[in-house]
Structures are given as C-alpha cells and as structure tokens.
C-alpha positions in Angstrom: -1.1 -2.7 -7.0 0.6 -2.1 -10.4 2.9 -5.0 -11.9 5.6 -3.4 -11.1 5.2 -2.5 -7.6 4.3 -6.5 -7.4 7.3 -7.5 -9.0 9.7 -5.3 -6.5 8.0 -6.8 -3.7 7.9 -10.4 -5.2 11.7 -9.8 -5.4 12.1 -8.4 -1.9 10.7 -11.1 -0.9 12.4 -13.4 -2.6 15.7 -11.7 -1.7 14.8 -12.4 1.7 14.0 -15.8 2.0 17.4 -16.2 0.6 19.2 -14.8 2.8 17.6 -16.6 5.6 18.1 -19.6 4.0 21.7 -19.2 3.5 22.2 -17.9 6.8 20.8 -20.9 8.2 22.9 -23.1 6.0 25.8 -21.7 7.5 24.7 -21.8 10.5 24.7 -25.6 10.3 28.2 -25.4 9.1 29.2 -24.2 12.0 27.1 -26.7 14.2 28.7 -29.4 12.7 26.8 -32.3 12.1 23.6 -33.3 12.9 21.4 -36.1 13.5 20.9 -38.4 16.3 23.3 -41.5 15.7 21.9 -43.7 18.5 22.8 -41.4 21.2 26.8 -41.4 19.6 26.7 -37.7 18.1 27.5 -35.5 21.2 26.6 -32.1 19.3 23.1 -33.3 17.9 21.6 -30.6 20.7 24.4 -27.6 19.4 22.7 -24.2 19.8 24.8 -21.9 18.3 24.0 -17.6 19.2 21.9 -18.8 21.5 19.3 -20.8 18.8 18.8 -24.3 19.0 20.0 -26.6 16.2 16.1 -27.5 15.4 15.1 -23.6 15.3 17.8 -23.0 13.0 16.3 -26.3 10.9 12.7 -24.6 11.2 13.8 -21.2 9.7 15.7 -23.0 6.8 12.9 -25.2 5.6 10.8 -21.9 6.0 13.0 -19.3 4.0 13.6 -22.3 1.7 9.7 -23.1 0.6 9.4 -19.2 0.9 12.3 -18.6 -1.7 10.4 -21.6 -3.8 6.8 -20.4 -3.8 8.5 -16.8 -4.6 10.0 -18.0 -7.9 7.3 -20.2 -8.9 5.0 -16.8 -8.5 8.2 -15.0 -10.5 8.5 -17.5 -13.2 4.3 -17.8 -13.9 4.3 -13.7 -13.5 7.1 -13.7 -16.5 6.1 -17.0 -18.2 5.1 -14.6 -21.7 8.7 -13.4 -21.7 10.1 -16.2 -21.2 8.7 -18.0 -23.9 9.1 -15.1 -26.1 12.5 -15.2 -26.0 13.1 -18.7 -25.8 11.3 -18.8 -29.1 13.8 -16.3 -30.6 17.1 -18.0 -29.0 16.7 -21.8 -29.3 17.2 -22.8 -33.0 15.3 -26.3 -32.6 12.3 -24.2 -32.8 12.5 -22.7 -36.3 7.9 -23.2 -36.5 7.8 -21.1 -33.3 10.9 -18.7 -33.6 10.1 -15.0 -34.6 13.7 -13.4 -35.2 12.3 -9.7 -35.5 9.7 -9.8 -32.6 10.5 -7.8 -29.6 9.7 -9.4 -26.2 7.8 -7.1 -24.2 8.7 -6.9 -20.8 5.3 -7.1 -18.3 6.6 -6.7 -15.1 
C-alpha cells in the first residue's frame, strides 16, 4: 500500500473513532449521571436506544484509545514534517531553522 492510500485510511479511521467517541459522550449527557452512589443514584442502570449505560461506556473507551493509537500512528507517520516546519516557524531555534527549505510533504 502507497503512503498515501495509508494515510486516507489512517484518517478514516481516525475520523471514525471520533465519531464514536463523541457519540457516546453524548450519549452520557443524555443518561445523566453515572456511578453507583451506595445504591442512592436511581439512573446508574439508564439504557438509553435500547443500549445499556456500560455498553455505551465500552464503545467510548474503545473509539477513544482507537482515535489515540490513530494519531500517535499519524503524528510518527508525519514526524519529518513536523519538525521541518517547526524548525522554520519557532524563532528560539535560530541553530536548527532553515528559512528557505521547503518541507516536503510524505504522506
């Protein structure tokens, strides 16, 4: 697969687990709170569309490490360009910065 085929599905990917993640988030705004409280909290079992409030807990934390392991993979697969033009922007830097360099983009 060609870097740039990688990097659209990286980003599909990643695009996705978002999503989920923030559909889930909202989920649990609509749930209201959570948590057991000692047996006080009368909506700690809430399903809401039908999904329990712990299934809706287990698809955040997925989508959420998903979305994580996606932009770690993003950031390492772009790390050149990044430093590139961080060397070029950031004026604390004048050793590494190289104002007429053009940052080539990999992906």
């Amino acid at each position: 697969m060609n870097k740039v085929k990688f990097n659209y599905w990286l980003d599909v990917v990643i695009g996705l687990a978002f999503l989920m993640s923030a559909i889930t988030g909202i989920a649990f705004l609509f749930m209201g709170s959570g948590g057991y409280q000692g047996g006080r909290n009368a909506v700690f079992h809430t399903a809401w569309l039908g999904v329990s409030r712990t299934t809706w807990s287990d698809l955040h934390t997925l989508g959420s490490l998903v979305m994580i392991m996606g932009v770690g993979i993003h950031l390492a697969f772009h790390w050149k360009w990044i430093a590139c033009v961080t060397k070029q922007i950031v004026p604390e830097l004048p050793k590494l910065r190289q104002k007429d360099t053009q940052c080539e983009i990999t992906g």
